[in-house]
Structures are given as C-alpha cells and as structure tokens.
MDAnalysis code that builds the backbone (N, CA, C; Angstrom):
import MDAnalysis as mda
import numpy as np

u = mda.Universe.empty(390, n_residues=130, atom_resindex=np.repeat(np.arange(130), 3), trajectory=True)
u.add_TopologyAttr("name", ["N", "CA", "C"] * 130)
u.add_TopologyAttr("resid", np.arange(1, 131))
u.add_TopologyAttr("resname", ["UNK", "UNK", "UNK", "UNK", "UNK", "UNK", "UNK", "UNK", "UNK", "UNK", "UNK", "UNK", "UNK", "UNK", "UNK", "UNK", "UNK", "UNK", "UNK", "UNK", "UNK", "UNK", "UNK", "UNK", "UNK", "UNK", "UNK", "UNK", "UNK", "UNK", "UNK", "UNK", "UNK", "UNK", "UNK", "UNK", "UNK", "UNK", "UNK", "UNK", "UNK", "UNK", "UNK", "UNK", "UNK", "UNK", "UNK", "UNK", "UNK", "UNK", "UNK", "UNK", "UNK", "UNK", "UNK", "UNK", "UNK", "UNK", "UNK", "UNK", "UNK", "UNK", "UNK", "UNK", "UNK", "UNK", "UNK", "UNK", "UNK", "UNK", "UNK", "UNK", "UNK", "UNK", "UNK", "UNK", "UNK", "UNK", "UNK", "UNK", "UNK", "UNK", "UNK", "UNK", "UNK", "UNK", "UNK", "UNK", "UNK", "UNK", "UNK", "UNK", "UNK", "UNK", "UNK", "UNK", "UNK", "UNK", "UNK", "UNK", "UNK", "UNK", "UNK", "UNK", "UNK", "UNK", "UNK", "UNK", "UNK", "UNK", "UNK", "UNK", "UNK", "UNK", "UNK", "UNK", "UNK", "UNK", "UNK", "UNK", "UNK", "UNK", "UNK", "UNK", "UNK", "UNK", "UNK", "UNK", "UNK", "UNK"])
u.atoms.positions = np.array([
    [3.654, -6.203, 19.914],
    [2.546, -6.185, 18.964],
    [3.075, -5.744, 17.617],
    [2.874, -6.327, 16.364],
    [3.113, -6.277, 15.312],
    [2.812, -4.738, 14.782],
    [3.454, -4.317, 14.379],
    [2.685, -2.614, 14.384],
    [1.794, -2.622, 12.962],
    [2.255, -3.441, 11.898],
    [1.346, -3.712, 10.493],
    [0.829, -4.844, 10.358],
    [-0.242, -5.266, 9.781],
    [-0.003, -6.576, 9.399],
    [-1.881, -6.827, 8.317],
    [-0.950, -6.965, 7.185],
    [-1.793, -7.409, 6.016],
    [-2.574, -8.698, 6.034],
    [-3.778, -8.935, 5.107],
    [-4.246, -9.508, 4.794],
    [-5.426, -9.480, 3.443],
    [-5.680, -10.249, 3.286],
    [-6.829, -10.625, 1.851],
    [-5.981, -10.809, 0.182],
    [-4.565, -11.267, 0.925],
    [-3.953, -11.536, -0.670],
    [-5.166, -12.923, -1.322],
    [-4.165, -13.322, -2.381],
    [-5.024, -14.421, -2.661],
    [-4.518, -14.363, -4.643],
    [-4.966, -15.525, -5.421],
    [-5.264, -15.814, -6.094],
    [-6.388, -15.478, -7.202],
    [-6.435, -15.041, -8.084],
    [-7.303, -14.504, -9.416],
    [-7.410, -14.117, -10.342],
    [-7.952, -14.567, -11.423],
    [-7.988, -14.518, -12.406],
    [-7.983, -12.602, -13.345],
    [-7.394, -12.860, -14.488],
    [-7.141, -11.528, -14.536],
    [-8.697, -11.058, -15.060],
    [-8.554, -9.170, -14.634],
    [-9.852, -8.629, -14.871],
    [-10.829, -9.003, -13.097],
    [-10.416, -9.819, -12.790],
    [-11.000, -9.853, -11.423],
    [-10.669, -8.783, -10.468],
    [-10.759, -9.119, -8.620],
    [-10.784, -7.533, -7.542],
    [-10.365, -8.879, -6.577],
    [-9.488, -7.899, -5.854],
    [-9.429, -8.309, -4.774],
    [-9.030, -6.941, -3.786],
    [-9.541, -7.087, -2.203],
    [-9.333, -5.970, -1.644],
    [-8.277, -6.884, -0.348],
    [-7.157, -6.009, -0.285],
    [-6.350, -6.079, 0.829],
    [-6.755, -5.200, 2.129],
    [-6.244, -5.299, 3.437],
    [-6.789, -5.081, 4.352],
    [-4.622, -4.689, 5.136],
    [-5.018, -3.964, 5.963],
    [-3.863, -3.721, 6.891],
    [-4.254, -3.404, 7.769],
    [-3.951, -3.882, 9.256],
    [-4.038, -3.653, 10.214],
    [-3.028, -2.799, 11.033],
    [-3.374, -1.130, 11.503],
    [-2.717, -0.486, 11.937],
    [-2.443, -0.328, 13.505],
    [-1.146, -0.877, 14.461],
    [-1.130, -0.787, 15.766],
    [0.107, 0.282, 15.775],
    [0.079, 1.605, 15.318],
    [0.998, 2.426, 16.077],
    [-0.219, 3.442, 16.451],
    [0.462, 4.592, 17.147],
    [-0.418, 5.533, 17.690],
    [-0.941, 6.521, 16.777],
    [-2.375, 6.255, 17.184],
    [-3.011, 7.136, 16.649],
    [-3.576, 8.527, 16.609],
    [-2.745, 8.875, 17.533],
    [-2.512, 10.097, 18.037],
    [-1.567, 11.356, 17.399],
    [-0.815, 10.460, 16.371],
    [0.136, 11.267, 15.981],
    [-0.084, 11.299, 14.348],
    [0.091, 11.953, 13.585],
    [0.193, 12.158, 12.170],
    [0.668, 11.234, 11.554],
    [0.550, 10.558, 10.856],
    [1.046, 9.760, 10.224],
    [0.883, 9.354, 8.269],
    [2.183, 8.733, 7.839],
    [1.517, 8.467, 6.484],
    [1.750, 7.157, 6.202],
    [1.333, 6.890, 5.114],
    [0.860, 5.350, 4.730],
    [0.871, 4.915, 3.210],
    [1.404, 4.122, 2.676],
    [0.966, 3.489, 1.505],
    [0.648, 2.302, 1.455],
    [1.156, 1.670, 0.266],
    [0.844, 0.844, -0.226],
    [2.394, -0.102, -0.954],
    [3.164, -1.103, -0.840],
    [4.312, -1.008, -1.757],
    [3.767, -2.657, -2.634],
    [4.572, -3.009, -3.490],
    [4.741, -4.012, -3.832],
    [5.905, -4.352, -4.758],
    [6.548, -6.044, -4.560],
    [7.455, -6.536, -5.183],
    [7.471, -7.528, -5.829],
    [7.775, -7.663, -7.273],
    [7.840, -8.855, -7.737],
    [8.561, -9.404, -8.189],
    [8.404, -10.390, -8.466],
    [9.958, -11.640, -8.697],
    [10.780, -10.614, -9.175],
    [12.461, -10.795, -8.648],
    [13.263, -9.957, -9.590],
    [13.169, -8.806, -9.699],
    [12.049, -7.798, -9.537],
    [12.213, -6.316, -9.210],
    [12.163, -5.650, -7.905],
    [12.466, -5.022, -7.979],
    [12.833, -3.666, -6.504],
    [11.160, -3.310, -6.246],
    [11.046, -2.871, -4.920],
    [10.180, -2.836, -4.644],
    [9.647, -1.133, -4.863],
    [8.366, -1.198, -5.093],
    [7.493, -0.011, -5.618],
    [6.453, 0.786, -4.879],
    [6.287, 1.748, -4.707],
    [5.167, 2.116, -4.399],
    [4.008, 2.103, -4.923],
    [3.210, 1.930, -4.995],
    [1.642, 1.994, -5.859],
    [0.515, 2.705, -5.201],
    [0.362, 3.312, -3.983],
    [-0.369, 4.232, -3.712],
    [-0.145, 4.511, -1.876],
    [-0.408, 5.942, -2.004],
    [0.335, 6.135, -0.548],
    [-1.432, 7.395, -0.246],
    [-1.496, 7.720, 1.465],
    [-2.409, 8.251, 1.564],
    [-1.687, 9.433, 3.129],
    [-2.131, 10.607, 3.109],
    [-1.619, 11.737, 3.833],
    [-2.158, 11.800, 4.832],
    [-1.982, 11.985, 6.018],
    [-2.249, 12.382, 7.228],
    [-4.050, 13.026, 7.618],
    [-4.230, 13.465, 6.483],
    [-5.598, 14.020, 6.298],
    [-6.209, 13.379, 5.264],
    [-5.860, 12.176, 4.271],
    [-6.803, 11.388, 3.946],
    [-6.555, 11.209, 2.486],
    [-5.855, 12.469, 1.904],
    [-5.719, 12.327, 0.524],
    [-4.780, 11.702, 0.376],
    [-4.864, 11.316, -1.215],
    [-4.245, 9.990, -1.882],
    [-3.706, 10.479, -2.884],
    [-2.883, 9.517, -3.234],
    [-1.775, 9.544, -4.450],
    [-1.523, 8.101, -4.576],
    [-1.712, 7.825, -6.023],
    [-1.773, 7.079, -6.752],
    [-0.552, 6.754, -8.122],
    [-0.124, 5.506, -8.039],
    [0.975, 5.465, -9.179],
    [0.317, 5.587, -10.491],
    [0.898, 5.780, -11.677],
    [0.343, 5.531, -12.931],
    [-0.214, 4.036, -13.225],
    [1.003, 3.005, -12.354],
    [0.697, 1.833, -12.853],
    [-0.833, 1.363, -12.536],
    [-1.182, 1.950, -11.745],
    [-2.627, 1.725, -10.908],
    [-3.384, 2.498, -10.943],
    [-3.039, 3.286, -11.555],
    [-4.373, 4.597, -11.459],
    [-5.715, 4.404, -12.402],
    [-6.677, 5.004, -11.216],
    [-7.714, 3.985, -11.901],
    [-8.275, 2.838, -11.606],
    [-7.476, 1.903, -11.229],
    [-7.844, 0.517, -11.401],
    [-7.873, 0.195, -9.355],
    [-7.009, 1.005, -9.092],
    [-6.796, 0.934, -7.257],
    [-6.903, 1.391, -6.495],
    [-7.515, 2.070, -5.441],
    [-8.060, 2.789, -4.497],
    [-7.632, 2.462, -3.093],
    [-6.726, 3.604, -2.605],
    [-6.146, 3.243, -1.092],
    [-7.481, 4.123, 0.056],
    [-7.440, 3.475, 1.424],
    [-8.622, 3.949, 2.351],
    [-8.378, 3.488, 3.000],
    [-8.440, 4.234, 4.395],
    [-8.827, 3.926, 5.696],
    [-9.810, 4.208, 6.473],
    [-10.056, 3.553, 7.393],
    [-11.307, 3.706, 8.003],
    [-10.975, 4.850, 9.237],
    [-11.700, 5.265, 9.438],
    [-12.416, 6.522, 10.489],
    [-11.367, 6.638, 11.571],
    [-10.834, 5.196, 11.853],
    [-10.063, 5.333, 13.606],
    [-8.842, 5.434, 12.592],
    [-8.752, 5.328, 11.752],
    [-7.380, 5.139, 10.963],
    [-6.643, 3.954, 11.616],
    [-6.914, 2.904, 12.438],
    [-6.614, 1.422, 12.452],
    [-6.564, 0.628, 11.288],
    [-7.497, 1.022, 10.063],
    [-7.137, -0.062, 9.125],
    [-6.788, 0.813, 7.591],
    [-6.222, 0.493, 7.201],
    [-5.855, 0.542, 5.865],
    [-6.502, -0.403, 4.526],
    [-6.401, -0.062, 3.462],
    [-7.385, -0.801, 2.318],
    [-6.606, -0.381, 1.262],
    [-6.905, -1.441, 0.538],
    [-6.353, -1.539, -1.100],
    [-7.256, -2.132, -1.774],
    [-8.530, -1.399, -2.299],
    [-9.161, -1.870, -3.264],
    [-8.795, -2.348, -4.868],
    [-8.263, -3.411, -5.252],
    [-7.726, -3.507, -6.518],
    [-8.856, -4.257, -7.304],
    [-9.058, -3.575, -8.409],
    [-9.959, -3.782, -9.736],
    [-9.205, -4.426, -10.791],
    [-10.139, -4.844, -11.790],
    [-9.457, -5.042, -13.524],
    [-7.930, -5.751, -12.954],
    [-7.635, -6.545, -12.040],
    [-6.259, -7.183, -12.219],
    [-5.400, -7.258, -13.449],
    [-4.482, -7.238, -13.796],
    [-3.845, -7.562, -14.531],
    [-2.341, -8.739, -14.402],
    [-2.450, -9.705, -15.018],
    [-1.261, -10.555, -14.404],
    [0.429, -10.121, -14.251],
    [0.537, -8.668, -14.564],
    [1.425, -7.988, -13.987],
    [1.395, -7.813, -12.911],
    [-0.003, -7.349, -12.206],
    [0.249, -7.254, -10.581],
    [0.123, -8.048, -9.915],
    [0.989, -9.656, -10.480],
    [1.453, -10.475, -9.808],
    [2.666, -9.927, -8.742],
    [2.240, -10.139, -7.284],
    [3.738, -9.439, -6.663],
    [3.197, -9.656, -5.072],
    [4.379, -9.754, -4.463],
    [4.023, -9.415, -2.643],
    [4.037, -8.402, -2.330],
    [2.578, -7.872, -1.589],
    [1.957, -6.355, -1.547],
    [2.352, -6.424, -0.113],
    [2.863, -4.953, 0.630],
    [3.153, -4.594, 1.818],
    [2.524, -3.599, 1.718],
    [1.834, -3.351, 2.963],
    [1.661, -1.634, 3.490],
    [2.629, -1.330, 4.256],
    [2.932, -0.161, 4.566],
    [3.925, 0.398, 5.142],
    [3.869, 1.892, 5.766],
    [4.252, 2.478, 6.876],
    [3.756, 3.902, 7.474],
    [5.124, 4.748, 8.451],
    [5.195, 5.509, 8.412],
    [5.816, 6.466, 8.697],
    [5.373, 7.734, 9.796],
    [6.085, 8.594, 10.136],
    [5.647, 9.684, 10.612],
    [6.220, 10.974, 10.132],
    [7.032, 10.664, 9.087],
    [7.242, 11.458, 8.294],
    [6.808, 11.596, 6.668],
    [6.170, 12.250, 6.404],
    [6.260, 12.539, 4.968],
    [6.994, 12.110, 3.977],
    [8.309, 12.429, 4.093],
    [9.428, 12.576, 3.427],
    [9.407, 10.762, 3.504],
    [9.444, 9.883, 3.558],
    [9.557, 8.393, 3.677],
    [8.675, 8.403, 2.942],
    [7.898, 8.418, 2.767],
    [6.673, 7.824, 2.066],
    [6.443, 8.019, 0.812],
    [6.553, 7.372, -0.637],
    [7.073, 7.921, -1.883],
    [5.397, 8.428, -2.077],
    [5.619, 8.655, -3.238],
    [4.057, 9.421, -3.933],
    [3.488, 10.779, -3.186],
    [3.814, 10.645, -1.819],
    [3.256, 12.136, -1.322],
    [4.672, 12.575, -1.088],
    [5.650, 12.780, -1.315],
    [6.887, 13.534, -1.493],
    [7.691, 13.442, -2.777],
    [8.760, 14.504, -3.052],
    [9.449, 14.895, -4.126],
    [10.333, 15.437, -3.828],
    [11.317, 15.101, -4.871],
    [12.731, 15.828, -5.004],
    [13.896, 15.426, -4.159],
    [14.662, 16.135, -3.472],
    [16.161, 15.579, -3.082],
    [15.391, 15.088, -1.371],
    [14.282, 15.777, -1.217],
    [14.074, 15.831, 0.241],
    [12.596, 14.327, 0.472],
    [12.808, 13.464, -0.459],
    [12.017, 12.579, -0.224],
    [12.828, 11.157, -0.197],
    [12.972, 10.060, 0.589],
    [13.468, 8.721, 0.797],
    [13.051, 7.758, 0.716],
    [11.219, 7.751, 0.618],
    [10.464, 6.452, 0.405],
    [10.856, 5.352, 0.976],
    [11.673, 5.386, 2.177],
    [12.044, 4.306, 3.103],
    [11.297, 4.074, 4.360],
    [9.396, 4.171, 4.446],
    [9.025, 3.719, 5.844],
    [10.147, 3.285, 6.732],
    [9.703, 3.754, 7.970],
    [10.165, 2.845, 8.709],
    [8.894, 1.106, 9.054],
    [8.107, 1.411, 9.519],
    [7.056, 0.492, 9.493],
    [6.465, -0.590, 8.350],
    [6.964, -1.734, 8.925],
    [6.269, -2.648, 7.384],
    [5.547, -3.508, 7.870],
    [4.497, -4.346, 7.070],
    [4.269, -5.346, 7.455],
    [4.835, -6.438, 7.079],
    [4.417, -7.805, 6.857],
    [5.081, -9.268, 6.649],
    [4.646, -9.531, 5.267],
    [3.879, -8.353, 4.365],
    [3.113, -8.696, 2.711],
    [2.482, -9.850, 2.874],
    [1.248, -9.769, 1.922],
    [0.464, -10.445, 1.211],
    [0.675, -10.273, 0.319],
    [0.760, -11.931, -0.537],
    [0.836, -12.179, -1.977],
    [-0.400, -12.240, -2.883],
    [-0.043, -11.265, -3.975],
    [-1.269, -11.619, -4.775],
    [-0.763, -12.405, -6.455],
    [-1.508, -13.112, -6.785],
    [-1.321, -13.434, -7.723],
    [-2.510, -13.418, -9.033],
    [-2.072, -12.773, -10.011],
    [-3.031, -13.088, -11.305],
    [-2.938, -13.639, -12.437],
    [-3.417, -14.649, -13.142],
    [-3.012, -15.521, -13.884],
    [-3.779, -15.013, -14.835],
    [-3.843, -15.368, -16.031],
    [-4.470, -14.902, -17.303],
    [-5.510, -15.733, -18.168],
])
C-alpha cells in the first residue's frame, strides 16, 4: 500500500484556489510529522508548510498567508488549502511524513534538523498561468 498519495493538482488561473488532498496509510498510532514540499522546473525542492504531531503549523514566507496545511481528525488525510495563486507556484507539490521531527523542515532548526522525510508521495502538479 502506497503509504502517501496526493491529489487535486490541476490547472488555474492566477489569483484563483485550489486545495490538494493527501492520503495518509502509515500508522496512526504513532507520532508523526508532515508537510508539504514542492519543485519547480530547475529548482531544488522546498518546503512550504509542515504540521506537528499535535496539529500546529508552520508555514514558509513564500506562502504565508495565502496557504493553509490540515488534517482531518483520524489524521488519514492531509490538506493544502492554496489561495491568491500566483504563477510562481507553478511546481510539483508532494506531501511528505516522517516520525521524526528533525526530517521535517519548518518545524526544526539548526545543525540537528535534515528535512529529508522519509515518506513521499508520487506529487501533484499544479500549474498557474497569468
């Protein structure tokens, strides 16, 4: 079983919303953290919002404001509410999760953080045109 797996990329115009969706199959029994990454043509891939074991969020600058990470109750799904598009956040969006902290960029810092999930999904592409 796929342990991530995205959906609701898509196509839109800028200033438009689109909400992504992730589907979570590891155990839910155990602590876990979660973001959000994305890559676009030619750049390294980014974090843009990650969410903690107990619910709180952290948010990049590039998005702040405009994007809202959430999961639902069983913590099975994950969400990326994105607002006000901009045709910069043209890019292939992954969620991604961990069981450590320290992997997961935005909720860690300093020498003791790696932002390397282990867990990815297959991304959804979004695109915004102008």
């Amino acid at each position: 079983q796929v342990p991530l797996a995205e959906s609701g990329g898509g196509s839109v115009q800028a200033g438009g919303s689109l909400t992504l969706s992730c589907s979570v199959s590891l155990d839910t029994t155990s602590s876990k953290y979660m973001g959000w990454f994305r890559q676009a043509p030619g750049k390294g891939r980014e974090v843009i919002a990650s969410i903690d074991s107990d619910g709180q969020t952290v948010d990049a600058d590039s998005v702040k404001g405009r994007f809202t990470v959430s999961q639902d109750f069983a913590k099975s799904n994950l969400y990326l509410q994105m607002n006000n598009l901009k045709p910069e956040d043209t890019a292939m969006y992954y969620c991604a999760a961990d069981y450590q902290i320290t992997r997961i960029g935005l909720l860690c810092s300093g020498d003791n953080c790696f932002n390397r999930p282990k867990y990815w999904g297959q991304g959804t592409q979004v695109t915004v045109s102008s």
